[in-house]
Steps between C-alpha positions, in 0.01 A plus 500: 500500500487140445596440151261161527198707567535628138465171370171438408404107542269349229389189623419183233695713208567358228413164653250362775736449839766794365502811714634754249768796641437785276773785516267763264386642857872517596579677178161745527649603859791768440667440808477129493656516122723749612591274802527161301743643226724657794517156671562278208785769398661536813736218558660626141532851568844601441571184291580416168185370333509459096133404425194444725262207317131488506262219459180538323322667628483716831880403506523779212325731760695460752822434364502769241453753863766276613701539189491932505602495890815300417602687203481157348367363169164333480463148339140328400455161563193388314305196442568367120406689166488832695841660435547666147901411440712203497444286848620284718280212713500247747180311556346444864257274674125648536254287710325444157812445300775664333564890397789693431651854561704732297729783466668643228805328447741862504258568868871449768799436377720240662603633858245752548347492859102477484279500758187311455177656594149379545189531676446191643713151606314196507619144392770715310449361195504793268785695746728178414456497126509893486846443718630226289411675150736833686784261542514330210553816327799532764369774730548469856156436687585764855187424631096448447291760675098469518222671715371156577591151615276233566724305680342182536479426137922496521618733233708735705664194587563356130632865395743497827614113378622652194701730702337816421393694802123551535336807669119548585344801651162278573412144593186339529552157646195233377328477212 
């Protein structure tokens, strides 16, 4: 099995000219699931992981699965307003603007190792702000894991710059 032929591809979502990788057929497929969380964990296996981070939202998915197979703790990053307790945030660049993300403030303590985990890599906007929030609350970044990369929008390459190791399972070069 091909985890790629799980991906369902929507073209023109949410925009005219966007060809939209949607992982809900990946996560409706047992073995796929089963086979995505088993890849993303296994470089860590055996390793001391504190906390496995999730952004919004199929990052929860996936990293919360993540999360259980590492015996690790689970930490939400959300988009701002969304957590109930004291927070943390960074803003980041959208193509329209500016958002930020959160996490509680008490989410890692300082030296923790956190994986970050997400569905999808593309200009790695969000994965660098998510990253940067993670260290400025002093945890140590081990790596960013998603199912996908896009790799010609270069945000595999922006998360590596920052020197934290990037794995994909997927790619799907162009646009």
């Amino acid at each position: 099995m091909h985890l790629a032929d799980t991906i369902r591809t929507i073209p023109d979502y949410p925009k005219k000219g966007i060809l939209f990788r949607d992982i809900t057929t990946l996560l409706g497929d047992a073995r796929a699931f089963r086979r995505t969380v088993d890849e993303l964990v296994q470089p860590w296996a055996g390793t001391k992981i504190d906390k496995v981070a999730g952004v919004e939202a199929r990052g929860f998915i996936l990293g919360g699965a993540v999360a259980h197979q590492l015996s690790a703790g689970f930490v939400p990053i959300r988009k701002k307003g969304k957590l109930p307790h004291t927070t943390v945030s960074i803003p980041y660049s959208l193509e329209y603007g500016l958002d930020q993300m959160e996490m509680h403030d008490d989410a890692v303590s300082r030296g923790e190792r956190v994986v970050l985990v997400d569905d999808l890599i593309a200009t790695g906007g969000t994965a660098e702000a998510a990253i940067k929030l993670l260290q400025q609350m002093g945890a140590e970044v081990v790596a960013a894991c998603f199912v996908i990369d896009l790799p010609d929008l270069g945000g595999a390459a922006k998360i590596a710059a920052l020197g934290v190791p990037v794995r994909s399972l997927v790619s799907f070069p162009g646009h």
